[in-house]
C-alpha positions in Angstrom: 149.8 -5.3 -105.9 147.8 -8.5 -104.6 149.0 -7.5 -101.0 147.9 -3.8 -101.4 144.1 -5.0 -102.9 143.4 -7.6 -99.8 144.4 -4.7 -97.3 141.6 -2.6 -99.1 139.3 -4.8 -99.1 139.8 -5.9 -95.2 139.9 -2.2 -94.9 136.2 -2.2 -96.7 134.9 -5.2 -94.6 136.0 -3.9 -91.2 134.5 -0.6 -92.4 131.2 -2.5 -92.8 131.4 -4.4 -89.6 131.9 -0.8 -87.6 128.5 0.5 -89.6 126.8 -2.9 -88.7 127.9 -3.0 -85.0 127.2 0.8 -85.0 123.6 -0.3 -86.9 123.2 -2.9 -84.2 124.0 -0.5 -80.9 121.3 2.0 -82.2 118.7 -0.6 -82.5 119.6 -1.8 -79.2 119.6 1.8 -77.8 115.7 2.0 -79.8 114.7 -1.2 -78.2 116.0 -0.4 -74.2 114.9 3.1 -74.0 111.4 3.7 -73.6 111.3 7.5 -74.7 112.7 6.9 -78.4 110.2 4.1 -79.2 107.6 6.4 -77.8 109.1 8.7 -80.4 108.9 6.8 -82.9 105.3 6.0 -82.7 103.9 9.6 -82.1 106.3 10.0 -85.4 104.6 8.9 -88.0 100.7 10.2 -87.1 102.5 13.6 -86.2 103.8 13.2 -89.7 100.6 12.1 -91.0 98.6 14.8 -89.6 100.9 17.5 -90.7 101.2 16.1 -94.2 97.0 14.9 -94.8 95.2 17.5 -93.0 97.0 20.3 -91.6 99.2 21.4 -94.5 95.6 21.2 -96.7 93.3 23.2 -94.5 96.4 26.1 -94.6 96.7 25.4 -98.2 92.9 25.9 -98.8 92.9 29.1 -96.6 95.6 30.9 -98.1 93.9 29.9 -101.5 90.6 31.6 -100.6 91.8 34.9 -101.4 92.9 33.9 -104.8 91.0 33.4 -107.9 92.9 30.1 -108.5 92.0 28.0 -111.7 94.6 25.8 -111.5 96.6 28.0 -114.2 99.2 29.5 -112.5 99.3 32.7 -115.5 95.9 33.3 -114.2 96.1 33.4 -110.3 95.7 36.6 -108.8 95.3 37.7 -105.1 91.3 39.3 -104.7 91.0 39.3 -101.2 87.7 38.8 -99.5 86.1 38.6 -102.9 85.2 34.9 -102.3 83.9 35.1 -99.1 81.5 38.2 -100.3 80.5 36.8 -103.4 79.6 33.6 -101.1 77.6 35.9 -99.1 75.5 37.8 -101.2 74.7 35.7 -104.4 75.7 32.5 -102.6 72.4 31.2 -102.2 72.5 27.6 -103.6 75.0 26.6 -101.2 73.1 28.1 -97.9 70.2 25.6 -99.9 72.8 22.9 -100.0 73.1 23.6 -96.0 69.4 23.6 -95.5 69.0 19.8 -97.1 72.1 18.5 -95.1 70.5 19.9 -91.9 67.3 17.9 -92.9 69.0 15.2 -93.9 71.1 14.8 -90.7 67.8 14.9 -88.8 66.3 12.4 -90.1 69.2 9.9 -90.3 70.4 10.3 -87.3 67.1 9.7 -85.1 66.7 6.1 -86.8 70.1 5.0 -87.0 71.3 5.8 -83.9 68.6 4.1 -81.8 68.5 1.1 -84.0 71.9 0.6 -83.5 71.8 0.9 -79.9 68.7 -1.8 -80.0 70.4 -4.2 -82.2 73.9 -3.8 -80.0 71.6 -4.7 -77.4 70.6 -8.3 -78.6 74.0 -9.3 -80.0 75.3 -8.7 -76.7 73.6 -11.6 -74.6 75.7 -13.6 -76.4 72.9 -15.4 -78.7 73.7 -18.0 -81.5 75.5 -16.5 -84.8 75.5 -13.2 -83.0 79.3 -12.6 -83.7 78.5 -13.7 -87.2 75.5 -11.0 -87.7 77.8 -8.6 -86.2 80.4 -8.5 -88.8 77.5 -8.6 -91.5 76.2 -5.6 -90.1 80.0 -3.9 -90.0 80.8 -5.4 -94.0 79.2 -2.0 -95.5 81.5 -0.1 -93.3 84.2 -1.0 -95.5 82.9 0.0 -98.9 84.0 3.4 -100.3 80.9 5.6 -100.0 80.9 6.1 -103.9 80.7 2.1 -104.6 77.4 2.4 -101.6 75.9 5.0 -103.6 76.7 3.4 -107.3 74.8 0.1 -105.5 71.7 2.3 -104.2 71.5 3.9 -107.5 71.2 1.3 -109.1 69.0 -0.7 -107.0 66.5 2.0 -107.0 66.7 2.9 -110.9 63.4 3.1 -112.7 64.0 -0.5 -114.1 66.2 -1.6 -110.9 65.3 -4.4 -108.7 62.9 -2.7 -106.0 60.5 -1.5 -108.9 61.0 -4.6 -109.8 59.2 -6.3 -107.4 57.0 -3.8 -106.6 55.7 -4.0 -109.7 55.8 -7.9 -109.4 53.9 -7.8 -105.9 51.3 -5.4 -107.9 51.8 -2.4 -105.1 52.8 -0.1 -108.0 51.1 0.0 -111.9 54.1 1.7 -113.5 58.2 2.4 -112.3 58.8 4.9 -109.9 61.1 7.6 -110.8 62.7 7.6 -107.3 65.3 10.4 -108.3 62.6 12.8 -109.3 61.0 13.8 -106.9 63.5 15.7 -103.5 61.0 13.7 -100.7 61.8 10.2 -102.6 65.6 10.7 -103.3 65.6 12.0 -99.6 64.0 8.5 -98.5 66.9 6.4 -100.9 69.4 8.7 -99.3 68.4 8.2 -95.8 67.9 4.3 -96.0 71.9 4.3 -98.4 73.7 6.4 -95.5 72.2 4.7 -92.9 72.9 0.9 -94.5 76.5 2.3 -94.9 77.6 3.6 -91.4 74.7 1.2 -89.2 77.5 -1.0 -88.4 80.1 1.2 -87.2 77.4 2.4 -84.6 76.2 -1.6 -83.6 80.3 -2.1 -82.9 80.8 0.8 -80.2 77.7 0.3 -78.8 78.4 -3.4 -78.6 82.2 -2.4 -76.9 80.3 0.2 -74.6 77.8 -2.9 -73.2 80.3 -5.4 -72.5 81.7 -2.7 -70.0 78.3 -2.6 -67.7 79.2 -4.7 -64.7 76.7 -7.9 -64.1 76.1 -7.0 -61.1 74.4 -3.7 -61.4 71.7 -6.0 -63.9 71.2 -8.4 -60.9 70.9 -5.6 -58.6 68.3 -3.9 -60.9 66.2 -7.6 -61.4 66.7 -7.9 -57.5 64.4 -4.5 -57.2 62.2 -5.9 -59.3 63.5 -4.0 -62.7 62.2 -5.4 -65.7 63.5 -5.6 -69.2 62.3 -2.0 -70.0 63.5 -0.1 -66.7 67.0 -2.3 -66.8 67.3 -0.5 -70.0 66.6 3.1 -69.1 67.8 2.6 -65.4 71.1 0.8 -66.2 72.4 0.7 -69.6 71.5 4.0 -71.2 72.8 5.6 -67.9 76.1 3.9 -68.3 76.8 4.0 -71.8 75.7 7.7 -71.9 79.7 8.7 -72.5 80.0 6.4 -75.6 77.0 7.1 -76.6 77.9 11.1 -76.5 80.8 9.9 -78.5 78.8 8.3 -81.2 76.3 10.7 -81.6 79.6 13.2 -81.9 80.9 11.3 -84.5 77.7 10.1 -86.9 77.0 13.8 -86.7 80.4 14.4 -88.3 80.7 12.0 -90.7 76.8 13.3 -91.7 77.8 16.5 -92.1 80.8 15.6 -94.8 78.6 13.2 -96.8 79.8 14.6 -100.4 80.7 11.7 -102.8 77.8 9.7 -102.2 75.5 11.9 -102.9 77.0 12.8 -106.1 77.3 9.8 -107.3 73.8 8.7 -106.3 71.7 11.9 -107.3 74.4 14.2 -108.7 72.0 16.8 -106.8 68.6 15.3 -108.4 66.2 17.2 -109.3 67.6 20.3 -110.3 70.2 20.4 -107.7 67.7 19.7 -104.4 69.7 16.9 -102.9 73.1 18.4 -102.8 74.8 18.3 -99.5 77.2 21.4 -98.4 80.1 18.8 -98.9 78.2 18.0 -102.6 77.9 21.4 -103.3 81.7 22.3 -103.1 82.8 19.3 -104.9 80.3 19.4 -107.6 80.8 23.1 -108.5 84.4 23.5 -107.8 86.7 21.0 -107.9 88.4 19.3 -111.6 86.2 16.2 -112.7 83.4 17.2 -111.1 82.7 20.8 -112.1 80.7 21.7 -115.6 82.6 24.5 -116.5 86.0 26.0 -115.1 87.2 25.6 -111.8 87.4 28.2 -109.5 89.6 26.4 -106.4 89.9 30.0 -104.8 86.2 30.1 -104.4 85.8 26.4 -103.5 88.5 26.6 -101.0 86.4 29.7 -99.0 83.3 27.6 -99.5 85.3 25.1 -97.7 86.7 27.5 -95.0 83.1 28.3 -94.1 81.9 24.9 -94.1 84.9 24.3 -91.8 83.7 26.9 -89.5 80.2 25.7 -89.6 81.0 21.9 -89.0 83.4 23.2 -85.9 80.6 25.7 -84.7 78.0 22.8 -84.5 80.4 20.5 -83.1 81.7 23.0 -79.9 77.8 23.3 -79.7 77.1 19.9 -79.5 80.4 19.2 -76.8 78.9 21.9 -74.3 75.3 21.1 -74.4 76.6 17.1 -74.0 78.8 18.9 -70.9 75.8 20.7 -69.8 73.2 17.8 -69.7 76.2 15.3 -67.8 76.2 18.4 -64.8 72.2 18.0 -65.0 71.8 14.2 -65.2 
């Protein structure tokens, strides 16, 4: 009986060893062959991708001919209902579209050169520059709901800025920043731009430490000044990134949603909804006033999806067109 129990349980450890040496000759085959670990990396954003955005956008596009309320007794197929219902009595939304065009333009045109200007000086290498440089980045990391909680509260009526205006004497009485559309457009513009500056500062930064020396002492050779070595040299050879950037704050512009319903919730009367803040306001659970209709979200969000790729294949070919020109 004793005899019989050893000889299963060698049986069991040599059965162990074989899955461990057979462990141990995959990893070995992993490690030695270049393919599989190649693989194994593409792997798991493949997986990513398929999972987090591409099973989503079909979800959402299928959904778009549904009324969908997230009772599953109450979904029924209504074809292109959505999409003509967005069409013809849709017109808060195309609003919604209308302030996120105006507030892309005036972002954009101060952020961007700023960021270029600033990248500038904390690239020659000045004292405390790499500490400024991660100040400027810290924002970056802060969900955009937490930036727009902060703004909001900063610019409340009784919030630090009227505050000291009031202290200074430049105002007589608070200022009700979030009534007016013009002055919640101004705490909007200066939030976004405080929130994604520093993402900007570090390409632009990467993009100068890639100008050769040389072509600087070539340019102060020829008598270039500061102003000339700018335009001549470093806006000529940074154009690429700088497409890139441009590319991308005009992206991430476009999809600016939670901030501004968290800051304005669309203050006053709905005037400073974004596209993005439209769709999630209206439409989706926690943030809509009555019942959710996801079907008609979802085609809101198919057309804003068309819209955002529309401007971007715009943006790509006149970038192509102006790099033939210049």
């Amino acid at each position: 009986m004793i005899a019989k129990e050893v000889g299963i349980a060698m049986k069991t450890v040599g059965a162990g060893l074989g899955r461990s040496k057979n462990h141990t000759g995959l990893l070995k085959k992993i490690k030695d062959s270049d393919r599989i670990q190649c693989y194994l990396l593409i792997a798991l954003p493949l997986i990513g991708f398929f999972v987090f955005t591409l099973y989503p956008i079909l979800w959402s596009a299928v959904k778009s001919f549904y009324y969908y309320d997230l009772v599953p007794s109450n979904t029924r197929f209504v074809g292109l209902k959505n999409f003509i219902t967005l069409f013809t009595n849709g017109e808060d939304y195309w609003k919604a579209w209308l302030f996120t065009f105006k507030y892309m333009f005036i972002k954009l045109p101060i952020e961007i050169p700023l960021a270029l200007i600033l990248a500038v000086f904390l690239s020659k290498n000045l004292k405390l520059s790499g500490f400024f440089r991660n100040m400027y980045y810290l924002p970056c990391v802060i969900s955009m709901a937490i930036i727009g909680i902060i703004f909001a509260n900063i610019f409340d009526p009784f919030g630090i800025v009227n505050a000291w205006l009031l202290k200074l004497n430049v105002i007589t009485e608070p200022i009700d920043w979030f009534g007016d559309t013009n002055k919640a457009l101004f705490v909007l513009v200066l939030g976004g731009i405080w929130s994604s500056f520093g993402t900007n500062v570090v390409y632009f930064t990467a993009a100068l430490s890639n100008v050769p020396k040389d072509l600087y002492e070539a340019a102060e050779i020829d008598g270039a000044g500061v102003f000339r070595k700018f335009f001549s040299v470093t806006v000529p050879m940074i154009s690429n990134v700088f497409q890139t950037i441009l590319l991308l704050a005009i992206n991430g512009t476009l999809r600016t949603g939670e901030y501004i319903i968290v800051m304005t919730n669309g203050a006053p009367a709905g005037t400073t909804l974004t596209a993005e803040a439209y769709v999630m306001k209206s439409f989706l659970p926690g943030f809509s006033t009555g019942t959710p209709d996801l079907g008609y979200g979802c085609a809101l969000s198919v057309i804003s999806s068309i819209i955002c790729a529309g401007i971007g294949l715009l943006y790509l070919r006149a970038s192509r067109k102006m790099t033939e020109l210049y």
